[in-house]
N, C-alpha and C positions, 0 to 999 in steps of 0.2 A: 504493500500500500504506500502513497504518496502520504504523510507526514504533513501539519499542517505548517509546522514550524520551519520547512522550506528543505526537507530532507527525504530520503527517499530510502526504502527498501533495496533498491538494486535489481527488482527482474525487468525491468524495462531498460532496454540496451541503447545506447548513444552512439549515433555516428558523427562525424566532427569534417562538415564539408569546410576546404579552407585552413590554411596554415598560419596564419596573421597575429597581429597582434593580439586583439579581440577575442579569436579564438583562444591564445594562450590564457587571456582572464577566464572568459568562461567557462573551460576545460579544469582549470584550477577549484573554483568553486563547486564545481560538479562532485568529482572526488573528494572531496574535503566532509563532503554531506550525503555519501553517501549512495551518489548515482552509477551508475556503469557505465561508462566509456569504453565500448569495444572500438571501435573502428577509429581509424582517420583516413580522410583520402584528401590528394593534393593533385594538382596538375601534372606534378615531379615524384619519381619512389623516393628520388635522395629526400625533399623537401619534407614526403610523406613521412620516410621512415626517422627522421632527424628530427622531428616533432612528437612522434612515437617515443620514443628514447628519451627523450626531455622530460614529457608528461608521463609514462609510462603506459601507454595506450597497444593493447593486443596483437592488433592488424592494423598493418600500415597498407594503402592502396595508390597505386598510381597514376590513378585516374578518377574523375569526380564519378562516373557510371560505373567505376569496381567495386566503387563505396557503395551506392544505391543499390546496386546485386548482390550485395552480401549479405546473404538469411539470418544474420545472426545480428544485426544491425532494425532495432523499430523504430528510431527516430532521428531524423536527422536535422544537425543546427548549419544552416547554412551563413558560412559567418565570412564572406568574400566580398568584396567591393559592394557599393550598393547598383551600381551597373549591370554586374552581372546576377543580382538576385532573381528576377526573373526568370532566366535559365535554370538554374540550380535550383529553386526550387519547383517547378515544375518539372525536371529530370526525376528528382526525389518522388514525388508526388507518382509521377506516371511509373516507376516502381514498387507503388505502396505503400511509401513512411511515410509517416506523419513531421512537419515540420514546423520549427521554430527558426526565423528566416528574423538577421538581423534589420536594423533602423537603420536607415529609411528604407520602409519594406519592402519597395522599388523604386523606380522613377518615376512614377505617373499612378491614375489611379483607374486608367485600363489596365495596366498590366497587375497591379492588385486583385482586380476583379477576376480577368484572367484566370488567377492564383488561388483565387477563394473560392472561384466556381470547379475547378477542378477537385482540390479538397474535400470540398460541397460533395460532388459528383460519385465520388468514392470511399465516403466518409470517413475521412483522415482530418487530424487535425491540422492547421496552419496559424499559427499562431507568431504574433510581429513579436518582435523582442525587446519592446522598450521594457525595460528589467524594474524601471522605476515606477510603474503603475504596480507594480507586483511588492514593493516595499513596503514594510512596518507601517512604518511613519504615512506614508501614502493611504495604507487602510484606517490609519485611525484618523487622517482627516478627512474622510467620506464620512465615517461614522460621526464626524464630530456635526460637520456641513448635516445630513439626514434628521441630525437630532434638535437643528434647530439653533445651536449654539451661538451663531455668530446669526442669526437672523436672516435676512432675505440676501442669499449672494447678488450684490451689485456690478463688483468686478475681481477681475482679475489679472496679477501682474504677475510676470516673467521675464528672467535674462537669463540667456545662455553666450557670455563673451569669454573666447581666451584666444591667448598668442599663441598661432599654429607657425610651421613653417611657412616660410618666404620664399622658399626656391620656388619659381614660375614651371619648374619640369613634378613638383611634387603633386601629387592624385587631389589632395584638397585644393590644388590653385588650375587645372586643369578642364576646362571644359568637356573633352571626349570622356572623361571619365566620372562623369557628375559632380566635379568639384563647384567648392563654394560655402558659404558658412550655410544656407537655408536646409540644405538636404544631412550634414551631417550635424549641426548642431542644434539648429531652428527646430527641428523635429522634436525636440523635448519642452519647449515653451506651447509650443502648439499643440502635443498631445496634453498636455498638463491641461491647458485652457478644454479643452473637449473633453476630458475627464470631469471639469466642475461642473463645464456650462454645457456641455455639448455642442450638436453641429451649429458654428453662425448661419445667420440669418445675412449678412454683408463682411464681407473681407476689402479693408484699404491696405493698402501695402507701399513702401515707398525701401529704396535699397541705395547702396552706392557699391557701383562698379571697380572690380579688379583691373589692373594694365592685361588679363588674361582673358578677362569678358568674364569673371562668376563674380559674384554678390560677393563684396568683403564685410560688407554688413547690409541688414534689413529688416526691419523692424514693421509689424502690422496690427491693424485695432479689428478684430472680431465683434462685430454687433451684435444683438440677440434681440427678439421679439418683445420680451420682456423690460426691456431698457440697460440690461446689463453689458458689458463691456469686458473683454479681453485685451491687456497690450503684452505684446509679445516681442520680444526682439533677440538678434544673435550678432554675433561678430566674430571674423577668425584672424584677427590679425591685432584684437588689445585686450586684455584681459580684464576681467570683474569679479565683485565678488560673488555675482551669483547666487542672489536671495531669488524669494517667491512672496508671494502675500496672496491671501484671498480677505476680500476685506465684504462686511454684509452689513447689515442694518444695526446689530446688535452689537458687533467688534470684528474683529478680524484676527488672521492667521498667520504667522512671518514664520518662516519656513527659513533655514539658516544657511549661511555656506557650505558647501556646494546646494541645492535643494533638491536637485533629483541624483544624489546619494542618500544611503543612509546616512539621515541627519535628524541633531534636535529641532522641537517648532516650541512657538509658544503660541498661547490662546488669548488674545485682550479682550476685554469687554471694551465696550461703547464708551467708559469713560480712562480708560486706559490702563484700569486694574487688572491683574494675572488673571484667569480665568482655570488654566489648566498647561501646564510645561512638561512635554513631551520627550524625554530623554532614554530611548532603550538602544542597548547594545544589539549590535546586528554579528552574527560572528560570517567569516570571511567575508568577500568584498561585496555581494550581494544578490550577484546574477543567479543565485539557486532557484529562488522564488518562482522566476519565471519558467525555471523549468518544472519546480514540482506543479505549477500550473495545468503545464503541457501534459504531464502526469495524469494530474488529477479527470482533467478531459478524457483523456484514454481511457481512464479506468471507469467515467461515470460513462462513457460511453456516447459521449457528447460532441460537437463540432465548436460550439462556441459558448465560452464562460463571460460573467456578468461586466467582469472588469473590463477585458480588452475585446471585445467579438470581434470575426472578422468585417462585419461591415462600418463600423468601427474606422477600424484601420484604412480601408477603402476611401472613408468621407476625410479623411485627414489629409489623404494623396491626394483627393480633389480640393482641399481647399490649397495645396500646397502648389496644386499646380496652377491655381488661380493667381496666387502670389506671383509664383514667374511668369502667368501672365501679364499682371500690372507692373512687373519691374525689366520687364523683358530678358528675362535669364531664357534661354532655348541651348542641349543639347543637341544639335543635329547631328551628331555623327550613332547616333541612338535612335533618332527622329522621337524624341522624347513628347514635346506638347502636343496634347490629341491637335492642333492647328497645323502641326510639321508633317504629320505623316502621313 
């Protein structure tokens, strides 16, 4: 059985598409808590089996299609550029595992759909990997928002800024390969805001351009039916500290550095008194959660859980891709905007 506390019995097997960074956090916290990581496969044996050896992972495979062929293998994390997410997890998929596909869950939100229709199709889970809707701290501010605490959500704020690399040849400054702060960073302001408020109602968007052509920052306000408000914003080239707030009628929510890690929050009331301060320890980095998720899915037999569904994830792609509509970010060597293709 999947464990509520983000740990796992071990008869559900892992495969581990992708050799990367990402992969190697992931991969970490999996065993730490308990999961099974049979497999890896990589483009390269050397790369495959060099990753194996590090992590101490069973089967190494040379190919992303030896990994999806291998019976001993139920679920596979597709953890490779977010360019190539699409491919990979549809290989995955059209051999039967269930996947957990990193952020940004593609590039657009045809190819989402895609993804989740196939899934759909064969009742396998697909499940997006923002790790931080699956956190502590993230569940007990639903529960705090549900119960009423801070009064009617009016808005909500978000930043995700830091200094990435400069080099113009590096994947984040790189247009052919979906670079740009929107898609690897902006992804977590924006799920965050659709976690409180859900899908807007209007997206304004405004960004400033790279000497590469991607967003070096861009920042956008989500409207809502209700009169509430979403600001969101990212940067990949200065760094911040990266708070959150959800603020309501009654008091509001500040959510700490970094905000989508495990972190503390604290609760104000309306007139600026504690409420309630949220401080638990998370043990390793945190990415388990979202797998005993995936877990949990499998075993209740289900395609899509409360937190993250897959349509969900879908409505984020299309609001994201709205964004680079108004700021004119376009991939064409992908033919990414449903307008390119």
């Amino acid at each position: 059985m999947t464990l509520s506390n983000g740990t796992s019995d071990g008869t559900i097997r892992w495969g581990i598409l992708g050799t990367g960074f990402i992969a190697g956090l992931q991969i970490k916290d999996l065993k730490e808590n308990g999961f099974t990581v049979q497999a890896v496969g990589s483009r390269s044996l050397e790369s495959s089996e060099s990753f194996a050896e590090e992590y101490g992972v069973a089967t190494a495979h040379g190919s992303y299609e030896d990994l999806v062929a291998d019976p001993m293998v139920d679920v596979v994390y597709v953890a490779t550029p977010h360019p190539f997410h699409h491919a990979n997890a549809l290989l995955a998929l059209s051999a039967g595992k269930h996947v957990l596909v990193e952020k940004a869950f593609t590039m657009n939100a045809r190819q989402a759909q895609e993804i989740v229709d196939m899934a759909a199709s064969k009742g396998l889970v697909a499940l997006e990997a923002m790790w931080t809707r699956f956190l502590p701290h993230m569940i007990r501010i639903r529960e705090l928002i549900a119960a009423g605490t801070i009064g009617e959500v009016r808005k909500v704020v978000a930043t995700h800024n830091q200094s990435l690399p400069k080099d113009p040849a590096h994947r984040l400054n790189d247009p052919a390969l979906g670079g740009g702060a929107l898609l690897d960073l902006g992804i977590y302001p924006i799920s965050f805001a659709f976690d409180i408020l859900g899908t807007p109602e209007s997206v304004k968007a405004s960004a400033s351009m790279s000497a590469t052509g991607v967003d070096r920052q861009t920042a956008a306000i989500f409207g809502y039916s209700n009169g509430a408000q979403a600001i969101v914003d990212c940067e990949l080239d200065a760094a911040s500290a990266n708070r959150a707030m959800v603020i309501g009628t009654e008091g509001w929510i500040d959510i700490e550095h970094t905000w989508y890690n495990p972190v503390s929050f604290t609760v104000f009331a309306v007139d600026g008194s504690v409420v309630e301060r949220y401080d638990e320890p998370v043990t390793s980095r945190g990415m388990q959660y979202q797998a005993a998720e995936l877990e949990r899915l499998i075993r209740d037999g289900s395609t899509a859980g409360a937190i993250l569904p897959p349509s969900e994830t879908v409505a984020i792609m299309a609001a994201m891709d709205e964004i680079r509509r108004q700021i004119g970010l376009s991939y064409d060597a992908d033919g990414v905007l449903e307008g390119n293709e």
